[in-house]
C-alpha positions as CSV (number, residue, x, y, z in Angstrom):
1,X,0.0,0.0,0.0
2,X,1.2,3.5,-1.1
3,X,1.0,6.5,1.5
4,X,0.8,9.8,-0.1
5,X,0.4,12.9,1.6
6,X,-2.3,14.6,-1.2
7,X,-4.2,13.3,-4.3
8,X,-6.4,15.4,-6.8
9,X,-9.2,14.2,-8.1
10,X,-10.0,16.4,-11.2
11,X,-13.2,15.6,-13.3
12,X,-17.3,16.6,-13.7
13,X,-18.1,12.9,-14.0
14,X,-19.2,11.9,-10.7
15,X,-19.5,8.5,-11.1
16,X,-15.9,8.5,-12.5
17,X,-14.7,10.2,-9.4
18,X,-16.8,8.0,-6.8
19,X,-14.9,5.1,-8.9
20,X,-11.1,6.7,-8.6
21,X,-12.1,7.0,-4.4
22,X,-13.1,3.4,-4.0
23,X,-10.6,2.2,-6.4
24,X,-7.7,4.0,-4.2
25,X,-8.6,2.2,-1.2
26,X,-6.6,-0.5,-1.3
27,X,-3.9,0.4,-3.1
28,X,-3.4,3.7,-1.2
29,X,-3.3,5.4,2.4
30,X,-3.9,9.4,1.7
31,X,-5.9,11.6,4.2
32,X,-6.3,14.2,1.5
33,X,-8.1,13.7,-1.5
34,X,-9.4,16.7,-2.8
35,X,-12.3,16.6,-5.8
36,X,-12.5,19.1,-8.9
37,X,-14.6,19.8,-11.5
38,X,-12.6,21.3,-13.4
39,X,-9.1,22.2,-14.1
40,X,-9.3,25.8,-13.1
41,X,-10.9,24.8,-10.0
42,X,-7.6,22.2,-9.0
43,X,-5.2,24.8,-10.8
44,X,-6.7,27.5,-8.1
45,X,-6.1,25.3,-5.4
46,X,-2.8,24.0,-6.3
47,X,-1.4,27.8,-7.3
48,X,-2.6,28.4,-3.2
49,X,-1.2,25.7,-2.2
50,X,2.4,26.5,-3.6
51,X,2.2,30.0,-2.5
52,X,1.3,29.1,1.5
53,X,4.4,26.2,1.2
54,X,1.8,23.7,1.7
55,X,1.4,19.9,0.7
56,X,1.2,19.7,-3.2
57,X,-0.6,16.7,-4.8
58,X,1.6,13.8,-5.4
59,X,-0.8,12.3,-8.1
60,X,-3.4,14.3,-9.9
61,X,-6.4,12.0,-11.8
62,X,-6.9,14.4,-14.6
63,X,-10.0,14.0,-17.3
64,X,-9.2,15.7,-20.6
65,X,-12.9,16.7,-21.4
66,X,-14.1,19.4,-18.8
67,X,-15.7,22.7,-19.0
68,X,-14.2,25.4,-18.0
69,X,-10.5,24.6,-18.2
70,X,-10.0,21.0,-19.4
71,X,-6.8,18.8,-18.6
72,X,-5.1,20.0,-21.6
73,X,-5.7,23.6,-20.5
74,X,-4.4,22.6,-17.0
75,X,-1.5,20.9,-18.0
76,X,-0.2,23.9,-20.0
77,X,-0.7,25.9,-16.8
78,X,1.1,23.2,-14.7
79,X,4.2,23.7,-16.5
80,X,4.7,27.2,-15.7
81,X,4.6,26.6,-12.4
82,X,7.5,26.8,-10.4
83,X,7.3,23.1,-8.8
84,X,10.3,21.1,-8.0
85,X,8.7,18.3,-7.0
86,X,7.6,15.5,-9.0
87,X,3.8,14.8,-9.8
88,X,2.2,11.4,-11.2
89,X,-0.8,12.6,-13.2
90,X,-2.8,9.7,-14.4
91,X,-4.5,11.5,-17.8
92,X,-8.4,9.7,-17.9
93,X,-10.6,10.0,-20.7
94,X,-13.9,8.8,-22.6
95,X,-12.2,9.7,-25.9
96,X,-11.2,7.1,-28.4
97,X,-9.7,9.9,-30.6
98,X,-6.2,9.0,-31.6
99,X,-4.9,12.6,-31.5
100,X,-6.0,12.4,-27.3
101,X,-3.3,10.0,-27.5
102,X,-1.1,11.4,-29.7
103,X,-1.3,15.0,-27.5
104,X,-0.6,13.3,-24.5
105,X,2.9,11.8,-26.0
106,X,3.4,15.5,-27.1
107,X,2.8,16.6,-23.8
108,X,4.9,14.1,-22.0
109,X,8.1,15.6,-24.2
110,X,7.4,18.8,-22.3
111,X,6.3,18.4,-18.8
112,X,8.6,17.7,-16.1
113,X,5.8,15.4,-14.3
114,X,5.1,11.9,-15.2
115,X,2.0,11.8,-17.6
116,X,0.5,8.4,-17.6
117,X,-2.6,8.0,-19.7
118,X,-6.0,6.0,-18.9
119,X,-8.8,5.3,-21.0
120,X,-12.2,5.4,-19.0
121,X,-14.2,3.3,-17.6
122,X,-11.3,2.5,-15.4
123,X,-11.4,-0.7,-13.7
124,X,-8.7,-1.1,-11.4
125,X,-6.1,0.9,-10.2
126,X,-2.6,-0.3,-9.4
127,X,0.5,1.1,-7.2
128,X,2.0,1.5,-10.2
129,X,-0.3,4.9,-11.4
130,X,1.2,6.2,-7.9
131,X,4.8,5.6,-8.5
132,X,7.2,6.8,-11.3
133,X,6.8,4.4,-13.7
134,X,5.9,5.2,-17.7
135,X,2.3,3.5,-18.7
136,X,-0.3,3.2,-21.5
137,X,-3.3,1.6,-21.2
């Protein structure tokens, strides 16, 4: 079982997100999973975060397609940030595009956090989407 000090749970699907909470139970022990609708609402709170010198997310469950800001949006945001620290964010989406795909191999040239990407529904998740490790599934 993985301890992490903060996860971020970042789509408007609520049955998505109610499935990423009782999929993290066993595999993880974390006493602060926030939920977002959105990616400006978890790019707020993360911006707030950094600037009091408080606990940052080590993994981020990020759905592409989101109003307001969606996790492309975010992720462009993300990298301007000043963060030294390392962030697992698990990419989740609906989409059977093959330029989804293809932007999220773009985006893992550029960002200095470990992209994995997930297609939805998601079934299981492992230890390994909260470690450092490269997947595609």
């Amino acid at each position: 079982m993985k301890k992490l000090s903060s996860i971020f749970i970042v789509d408007d699907d609520p049955i998505t997100v109610f499935g990423i909470k009782k999929m993290l139970k066993p595999v993880a022990i974390c006493d602060d999973i926030q939920i977002f609708q959105n990616g400006k609402e978890a790019f707020d709170a993360l911006a707030e975060r950094l600037t009091l010198e408080q606990d940052i997310p080590e993994v981020i469950f990020l759905d592409i397609n989101m109003p307001i800001m969606d996790g492309w949006d975010f992720l462009e945001e993300l990298i301007g940030l000043d963060i030294h620290d390392r962030i697992i964010i698990n990419m989740i989406t609906s989409s059977i595009d093959p330029s989804d795909y293809q932007r999220w191999n773009d985006f893992k040239e550029k960002c200095p956090h470990q992209l994995n990407f997930k297609n939805k529904p998601i079934f299981k998740i492992e230890v390994s989407d909260l470690e450092g490790f490269h997947m595609a599934s």
